[in-house]
C-alpha positions as a printed Julia matrix, in Angstrom:
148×3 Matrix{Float64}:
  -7.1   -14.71   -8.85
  -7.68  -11.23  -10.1
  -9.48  -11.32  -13.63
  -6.51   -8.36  -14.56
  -3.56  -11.14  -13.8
  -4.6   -12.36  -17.26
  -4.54   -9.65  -18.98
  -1.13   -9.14  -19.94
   1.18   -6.1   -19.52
  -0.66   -3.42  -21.75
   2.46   -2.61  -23.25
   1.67    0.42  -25.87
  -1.45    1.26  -23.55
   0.55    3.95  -21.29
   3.46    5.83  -23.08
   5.59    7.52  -20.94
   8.1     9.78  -23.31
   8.01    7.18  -25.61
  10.58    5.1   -23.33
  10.17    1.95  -21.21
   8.9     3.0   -17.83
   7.95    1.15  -14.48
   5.9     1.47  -11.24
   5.0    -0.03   -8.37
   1.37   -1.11   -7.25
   1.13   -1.82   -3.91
  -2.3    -3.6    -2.05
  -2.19   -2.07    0.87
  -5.05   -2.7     4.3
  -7.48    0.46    4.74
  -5.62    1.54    7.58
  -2.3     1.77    6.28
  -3.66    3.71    3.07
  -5.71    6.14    5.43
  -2.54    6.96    6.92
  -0.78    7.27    3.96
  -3.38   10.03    2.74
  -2.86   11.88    6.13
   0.84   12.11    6.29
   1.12   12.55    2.35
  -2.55   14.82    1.66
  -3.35   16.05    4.88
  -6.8    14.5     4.29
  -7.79   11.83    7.31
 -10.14    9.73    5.33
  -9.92    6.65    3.9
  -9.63    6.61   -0.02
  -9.6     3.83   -2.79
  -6.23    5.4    -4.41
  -2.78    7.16   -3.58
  -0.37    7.99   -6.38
   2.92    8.48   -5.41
   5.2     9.96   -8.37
   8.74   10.16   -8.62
   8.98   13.55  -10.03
   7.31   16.08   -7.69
   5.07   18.71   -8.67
   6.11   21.26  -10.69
   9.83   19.05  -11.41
  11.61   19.3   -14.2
  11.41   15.98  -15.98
  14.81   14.23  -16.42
  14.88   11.01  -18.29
  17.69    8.67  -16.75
  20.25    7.8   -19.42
  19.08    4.24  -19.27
  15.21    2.47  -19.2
  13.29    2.2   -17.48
  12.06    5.53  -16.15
  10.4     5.36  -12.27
   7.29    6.6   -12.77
   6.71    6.02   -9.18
   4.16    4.21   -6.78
   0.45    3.56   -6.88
  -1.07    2.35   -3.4
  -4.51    0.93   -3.52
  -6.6     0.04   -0.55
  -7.8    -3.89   -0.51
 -10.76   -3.66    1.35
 -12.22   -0.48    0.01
 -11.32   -1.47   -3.7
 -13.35   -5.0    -2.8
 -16.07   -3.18   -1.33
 -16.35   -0.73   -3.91
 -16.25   -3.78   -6.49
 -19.04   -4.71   -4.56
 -21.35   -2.33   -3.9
 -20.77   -0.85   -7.73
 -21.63   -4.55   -9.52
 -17.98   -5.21  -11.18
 -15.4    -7.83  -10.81
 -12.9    -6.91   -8.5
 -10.48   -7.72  -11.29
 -11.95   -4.93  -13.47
 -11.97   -2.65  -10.43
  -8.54   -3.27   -9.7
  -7.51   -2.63  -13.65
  -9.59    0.91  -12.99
  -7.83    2.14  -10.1
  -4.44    1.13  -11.35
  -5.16    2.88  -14.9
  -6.14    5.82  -12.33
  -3.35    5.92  -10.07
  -0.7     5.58  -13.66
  -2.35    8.44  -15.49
  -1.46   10.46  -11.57
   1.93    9.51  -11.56
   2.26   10.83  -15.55
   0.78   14.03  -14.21
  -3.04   13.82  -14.97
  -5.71   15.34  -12.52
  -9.11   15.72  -11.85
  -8.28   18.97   -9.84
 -11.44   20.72  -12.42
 -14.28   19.75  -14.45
 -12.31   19.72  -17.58
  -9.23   17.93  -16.01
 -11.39   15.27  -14.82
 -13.19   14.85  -18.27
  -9.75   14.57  -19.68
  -8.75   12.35  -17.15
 -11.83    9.64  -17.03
 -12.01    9.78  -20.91
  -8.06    8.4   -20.98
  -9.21    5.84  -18.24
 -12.0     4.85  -20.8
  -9.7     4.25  -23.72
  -6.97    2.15  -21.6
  -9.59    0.06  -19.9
 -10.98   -0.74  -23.02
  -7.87   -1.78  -24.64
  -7.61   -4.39  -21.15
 -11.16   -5.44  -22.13
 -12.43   -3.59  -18.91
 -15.9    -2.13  -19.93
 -16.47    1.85  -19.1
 -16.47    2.47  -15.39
 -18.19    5.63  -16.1
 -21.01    4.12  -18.31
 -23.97    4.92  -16.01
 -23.65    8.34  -16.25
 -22.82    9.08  -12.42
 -19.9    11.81  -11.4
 -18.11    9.05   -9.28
 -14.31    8.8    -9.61
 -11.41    6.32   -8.77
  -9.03    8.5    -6.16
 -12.43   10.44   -4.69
């Protein structure tokens, strides 16, 4: 069992307009995620993370009149999120909390397109996984991001 499974929802942790919102997070096999990121990125590589979000770029955001609002769909590869768990020294459980945190702040519209974006971005991750009781992924110092 993941360790995250006992975390509880995080309710509070991830606003979204300040309504109820949902998603779906999908464990996918390395293959099917490396075709994902193909059709969806044009990028033929495998990759830990896909965020899928309901509004496209650049949409205008419409509330439905009713909660909860589809945020959209985070896809995250088994096998490379239990090697990366791994290779990096964490529970898969906290790994798993990481790249979901990851793949929600995506589908909200957060990048790591630029050096400040990404700062942003992993600083946000910080504060969320530490609310889960997930300790700093970034704590050694090293550029590495969920999603690279």
């Amino acid at each position: 069992t993941a360790k995250g499974q006992s975390r509880g929802n995080g309710q509070g942790t991830i606003k979204g307009a300040g309504r109820a919102a949902e998603a779906s997070i999908v464990l996918a096999d390395d293959a099917f995620v490396r075709r994902l990121n193909r059709e969806y990125r044009h990028v033929d590589k495998p990759t830990n993370v896909l965020a899928f979000a309901s509004l496209g770029a650049g949409a205008e955001p419409r509330l439905p009149a009713r909660a909860p609002w589809p945020l959209g769909d985070v896809v995250i590869a088994y096998g490379t999120a239990t090697r990366e768990a791994k290779r990096l020294g964490r529970t898969l459980g906290d790994h798993l909390c990481h790249l979901v945190v990851h793949g929600m702040l995506h589908l909200m519209g957060h990048d790591h397109q630029t050096d400040r974006a990404a700062q942003a971005m992993e600083k946000r991750e910080v504060a969320i996984l530490a609310g889960l009781g997930v300790a700093n992924p970034y704590g050694d110092g090293r550029p590495a991001r969920a999603g690279k």
